[in-house]
ROFITOR-704667 format. One record per residue (C-alpha): x, y, z; residue in one letter. Coordinates in steps of 0.2 Angstrom, whole numbers, plus 2048, in hexadecimal, padded with zeros to 3 digits. Layout:
<recs>
XYZA...
</recs>
This chain:
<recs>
7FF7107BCX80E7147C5X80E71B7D8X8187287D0X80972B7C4X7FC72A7D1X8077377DDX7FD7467E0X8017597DAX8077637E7X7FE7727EBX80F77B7E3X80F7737D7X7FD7787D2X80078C7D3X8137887C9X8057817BBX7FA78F7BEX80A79C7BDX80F7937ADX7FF7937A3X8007A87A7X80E7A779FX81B7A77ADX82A79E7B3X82A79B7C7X83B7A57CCX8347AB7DEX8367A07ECX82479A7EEX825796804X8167A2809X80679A80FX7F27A5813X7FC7AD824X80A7B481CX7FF7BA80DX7F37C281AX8047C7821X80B7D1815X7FB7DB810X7F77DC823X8097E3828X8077F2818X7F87F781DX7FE7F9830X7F080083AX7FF805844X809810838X7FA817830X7EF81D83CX7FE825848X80382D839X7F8835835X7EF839844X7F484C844X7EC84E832X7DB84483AX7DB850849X7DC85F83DX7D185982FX7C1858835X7C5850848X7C2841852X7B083F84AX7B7840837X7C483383DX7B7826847X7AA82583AX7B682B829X7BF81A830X7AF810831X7A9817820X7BA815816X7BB80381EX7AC7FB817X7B1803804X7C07FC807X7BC7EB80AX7AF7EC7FCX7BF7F17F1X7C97E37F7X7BA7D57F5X7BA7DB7E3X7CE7DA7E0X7CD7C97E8X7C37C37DCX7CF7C87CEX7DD7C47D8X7D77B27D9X7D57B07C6X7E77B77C2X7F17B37D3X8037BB7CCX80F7C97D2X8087D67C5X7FA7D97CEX7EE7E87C8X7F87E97B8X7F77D87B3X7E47D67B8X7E27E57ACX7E97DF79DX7E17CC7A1X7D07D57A1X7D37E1792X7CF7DF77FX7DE7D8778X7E27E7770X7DF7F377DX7E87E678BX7F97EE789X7F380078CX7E77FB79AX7F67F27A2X8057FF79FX7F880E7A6X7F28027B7X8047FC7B8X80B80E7BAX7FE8147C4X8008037D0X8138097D1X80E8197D7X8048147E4X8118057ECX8208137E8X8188207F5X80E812800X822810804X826824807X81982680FX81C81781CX82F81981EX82D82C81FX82282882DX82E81D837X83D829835X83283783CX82C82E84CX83E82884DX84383A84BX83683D85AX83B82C865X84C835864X84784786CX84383C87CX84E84188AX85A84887FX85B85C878X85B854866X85185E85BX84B85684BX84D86383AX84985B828X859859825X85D84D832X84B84482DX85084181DX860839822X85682F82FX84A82D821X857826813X860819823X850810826X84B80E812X85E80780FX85A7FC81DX84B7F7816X8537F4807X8607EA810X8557DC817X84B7DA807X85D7D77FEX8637CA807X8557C5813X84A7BF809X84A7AF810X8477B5821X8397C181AX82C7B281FX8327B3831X8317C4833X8237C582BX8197BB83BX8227C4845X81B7D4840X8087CE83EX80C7C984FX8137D9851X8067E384CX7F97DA854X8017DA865X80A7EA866X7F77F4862X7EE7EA86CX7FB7EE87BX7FE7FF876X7EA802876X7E67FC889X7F980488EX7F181488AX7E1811891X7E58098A0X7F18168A4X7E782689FX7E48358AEX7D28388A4X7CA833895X7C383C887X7AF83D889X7A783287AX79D842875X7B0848873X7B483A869X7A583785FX7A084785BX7AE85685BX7B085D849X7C1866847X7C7871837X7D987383AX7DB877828X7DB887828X7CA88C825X7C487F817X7B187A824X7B088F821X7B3890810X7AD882808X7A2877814X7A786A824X7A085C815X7B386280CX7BA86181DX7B4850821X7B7847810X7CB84E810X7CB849821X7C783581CX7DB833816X7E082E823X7D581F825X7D881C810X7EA81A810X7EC811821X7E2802818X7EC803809X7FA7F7802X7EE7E9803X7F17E37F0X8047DD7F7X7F97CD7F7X7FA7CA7E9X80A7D07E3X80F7C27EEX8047B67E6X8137AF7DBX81B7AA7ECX80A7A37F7X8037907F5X7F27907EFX7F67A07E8X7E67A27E1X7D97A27F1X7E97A77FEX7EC7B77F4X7D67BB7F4X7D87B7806X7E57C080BX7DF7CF803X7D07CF80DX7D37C981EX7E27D681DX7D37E481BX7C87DD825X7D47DA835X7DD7EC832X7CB7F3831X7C87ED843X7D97EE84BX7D87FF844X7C680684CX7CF7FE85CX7DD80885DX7D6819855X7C981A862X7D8814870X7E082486CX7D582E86BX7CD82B87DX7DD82E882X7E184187DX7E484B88BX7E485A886X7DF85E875X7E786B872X7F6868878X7F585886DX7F486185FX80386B862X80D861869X81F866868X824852865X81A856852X811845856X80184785EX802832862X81383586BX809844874X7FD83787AX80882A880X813838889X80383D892X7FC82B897X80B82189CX81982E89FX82B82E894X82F81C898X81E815894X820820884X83181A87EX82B80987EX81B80C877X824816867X830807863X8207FD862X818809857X82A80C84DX82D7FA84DX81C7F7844X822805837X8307FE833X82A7EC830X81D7F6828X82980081AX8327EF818X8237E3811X8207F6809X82F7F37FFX82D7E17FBX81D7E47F4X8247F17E9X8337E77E3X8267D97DFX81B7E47D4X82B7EC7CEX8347DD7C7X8247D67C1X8207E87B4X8327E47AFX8317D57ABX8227D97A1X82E7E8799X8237F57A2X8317FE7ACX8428097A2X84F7FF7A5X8457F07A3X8517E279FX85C7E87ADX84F7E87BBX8467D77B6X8537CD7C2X8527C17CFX8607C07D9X8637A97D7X8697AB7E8X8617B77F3X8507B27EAX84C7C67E7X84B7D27DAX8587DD7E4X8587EB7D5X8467EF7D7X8487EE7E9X8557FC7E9X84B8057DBX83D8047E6X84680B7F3X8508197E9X83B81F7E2X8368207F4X84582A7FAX8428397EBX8318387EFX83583E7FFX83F84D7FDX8348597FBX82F85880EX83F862810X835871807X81F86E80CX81686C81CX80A861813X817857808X812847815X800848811X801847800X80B8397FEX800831807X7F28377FAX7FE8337EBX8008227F4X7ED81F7F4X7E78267E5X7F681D7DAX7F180C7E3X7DE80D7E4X7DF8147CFX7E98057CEX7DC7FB7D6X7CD8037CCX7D37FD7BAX7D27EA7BBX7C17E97C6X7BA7F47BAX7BE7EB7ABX7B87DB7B4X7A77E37B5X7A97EB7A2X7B07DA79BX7A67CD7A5X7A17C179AX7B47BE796X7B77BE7AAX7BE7AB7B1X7BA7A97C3X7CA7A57CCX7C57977DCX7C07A87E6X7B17B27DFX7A47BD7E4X7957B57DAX7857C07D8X78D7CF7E3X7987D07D7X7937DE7CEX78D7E87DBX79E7E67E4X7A67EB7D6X79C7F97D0X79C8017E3X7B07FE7E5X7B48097D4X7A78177DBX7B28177E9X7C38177E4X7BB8277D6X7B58307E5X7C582F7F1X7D08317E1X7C78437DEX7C78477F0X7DA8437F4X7E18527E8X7D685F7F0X7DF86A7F9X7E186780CX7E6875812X7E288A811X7E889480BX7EF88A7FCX80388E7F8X8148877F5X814880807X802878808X8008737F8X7FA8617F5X80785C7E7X7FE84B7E5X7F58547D7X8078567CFX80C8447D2X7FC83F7CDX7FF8497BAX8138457BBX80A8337B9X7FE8357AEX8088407A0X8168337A1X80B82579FX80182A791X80D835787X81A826788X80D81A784X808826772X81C82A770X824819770X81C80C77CX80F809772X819801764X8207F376FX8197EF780X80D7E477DX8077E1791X80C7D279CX8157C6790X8147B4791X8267B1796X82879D795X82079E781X82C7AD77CX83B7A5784X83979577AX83979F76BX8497A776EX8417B9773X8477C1783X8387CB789X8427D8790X8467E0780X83B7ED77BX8407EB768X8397DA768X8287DC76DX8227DE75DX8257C975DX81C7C476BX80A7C9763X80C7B675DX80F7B076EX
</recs>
């Protein structure tokens, strides 16, 4: 036998093999190892962004009691969500995500419905992840900016802040990929740092500190009147949004996958230590600010409109501030741009599968930059419009924040509960759950049912044009698309993820709708 015989397979060489009996060709650059997997999914979900964000909803929704324990709460279902997508994601490790693991789990026949409606609803959830993120740096930009200046923010001028850092975004996913990996430990590092720093900043430099009866037990209805009208229960489980969509996003590590070694247990891995680590970094932080509030209400009005820049104002002054507010902008931004790499990924991969209009145009990668640029930019473009109707709603914020967690964790749902329904199909991946299995399973798609039902409720009272929560509309926008496509025309020719490599030696360019009919042979 030759030494060339006897040479081992590379670890890359593995998950190229693994790619290829899916049914794909490796077109990603495949450099990331279990750090910048854990990366990605640990920079989206951003403790950092989320919570900051919306800590004036927290503080108005039920108070620093809903927030402590809604965090605690939501944590522990989230990481039982996570455990069970692992699993999945370690028997079909490839840049589809949710929407391939639903049609990999499906009946044959029902695979390419299950795929298209998980697939949509997947978009959804990565399209307004990325509003809601972005929108959230241009608005504590929009706040850095009022600092020793008389600039006042108006929504105009956020929007235009808002569109500059999603084409920045857009810019450095263009043609940085091949830095991405860099700035990718650099933001973990980021992250990490900056809240640790910020966290004893404010503590150490705090006149007083909040009681822990204050923290732990002070119930707030801000909303209007809801606790009154309904009960504190509706109060306090409208109030757990906060917590739900900071640790969202975590599913980007698996839309990675297609560029991780070991892709099959780095992408379980990274999905849960990205969960696990935000669910601790998180309690840290929330229960950091909110020791610091000085003066409650003073906090809640502040004329900043960020309650965490109120904070920092009060406990290390205006120059203490500004530095703390580029560390919380910075994570934000690193934030909305692993936001937008995500998307792309899941983008160009529902192309490629013929999933998205405009299919055979968006299923590129770009042979130099190593990116699919047109699903970066129509990721980017989606986001933007789904940010415009701030200009008109006081609430619009919050419900792209639900419309971000109900889209994703739908999306989620599908494919673990097809793994349940179809079990005895079900080949474990290297990473499995064994006997809690089920259990795991069963509880995550409880959960995701729950918060999905609770997150179009309205939030606040009285219910009009202005505090509507639209994510009921986005919601249904969705849904009629989806399934009044699917019966109209999609029906007749997307037949799910494809298998690319057998259709190409056969002459069939899976980007063409009117072809599909051909690949049922495949």
């Amino acid at each position: 036998m030759s030494n060339e015989e006897k040479k081992p397979i590379s670890t890359t060489e593995k998950d190229e093999a693994e790619l290829a009996k899916m049914g794909y060709k490796q077109e990603l650059q495949r450099e990331l190892g279990l750090m910048q997997n854990f990366g990605v999914s640990f920079s989206i979900i951003s403790v950092i962004t989320g919570i900051p964000s919306l800590f004036l909803y927290g503080l108005n929704t039920g108070g620093p009691s809903v927030m402590v324990y809604g965090w605690i709460v939501v944590s522990f279902f989230t990481l039982l969500v996570g455990m069970a997508m692992a699993e999945v994601c370690s028997a079909h490790p490839t840049s589809g995500g949710p929407y391939f693991w639903a049609a990999m789990l499906s009946k044959p026949k029902d695979a390419p419905l299950t795929s298209w409606i998980t697939g949509w609803f997947n978009l959804l959830g990565q399209v307004a992840v990325t509003t809601g993120i972005s929108f959230a740096c241009a608005s504590f930009i929009s706040t850095l900016s009022t600092f020793r200046t008389g600039f006042v923010p108006t929504a105009n001028t956020q929007i235009g802040v808002y569109a500059a850092v999603l084409f920045s975004q857009g810019m450095i996913n263009t043609f940085g990929v091949r830095v991405l990996h860099y700035l990718n430990n650099v933001s973990v590092w980021w992250h990490a740092i900056g809240t640790f720093s910020l966290v004893v900043a404010i503590l150490a430099k705090a006149p007083t500190h909040q009681s822990g009866r204050f923290v732990f037990q002070t119930f707030i209805d801000g909303t209007g009147g809801w606790a009154e009208r309904a009960s504190p229960a509706y109060v306090a489980v409208t109030g757990i949004l906060m917590a739900q969509y900071t640790l969202t996003g975590f599913d980007a590590s698996a839309h990675m996958t297609e560029e991780t070694t070991n892709a099959a247990m780095s992408g379980s891995i990274g999905i849960i230590m990205a969960i696990g680590v935000s669910a601790l970094l998180g309690l840290y932080l929330l229960l950091g600010l909110l020791f610091s509030i000085q003066n409650l209400d003073n906090t809640i009005n502040t004329a900043t409109g960020e309650p965490v820049a109120q904070i920092f104002l009060d406990c290390v002054g205006e120059d203490g501030a500004i530095v703390l507010m580029i560390i919380v902008i910075g994570a934000m931004f690193f934030c909305g741009t692993f936001s937008v790499t995500s998307n792309s990924r899941m983008m160009y991969a529902f192309a490629r599968d013929g999933g998205l209009p405009g299919s055979k145009f968006f299923a590129y990668v770009n042979t130099k930059w190593k990116s699919p640029i047109r699903t970066v930019w129509l990721a980017c473009t989606l986001s933007f419009i789904l940010g415009l109707p701030s200009l008109g709603s006081t609430v619009a914020f919050s419900a792209a924040t639900s419309i971000a967690t109900i889209g994703l964790y739908i999306s989620y749902a599908i494919p673990i509960a097809l793994r349940v329904i179809y079990h005895a199909d079900f080949v474990r991946g290297p990473f499995h759950l064994g006997k809690f299995s089920f259990p795991i399973a069963i509880t995550a798609v409880t959960w995701i049912a729950f918060i999905s039902i609770v997150f179009i409720l309205p939030q606040e009272n009285p219910v009009d044009s202005q505090t509507l929560n639209y994510a009921i509309v986005a919601v249904g926008i969705v849904i009629i698309y989806s399934v009044g496509y699917w019966l109209i025309s999609a029906r007749k020719w997307f037949a799910g993820p494809v298998k690319q490599i057998a259709a190409e030696e056969m002459g069939i360019n899976v980007m063409e709708p009117g072809l599909m009919e051909k690949l049922a042979d495949v």
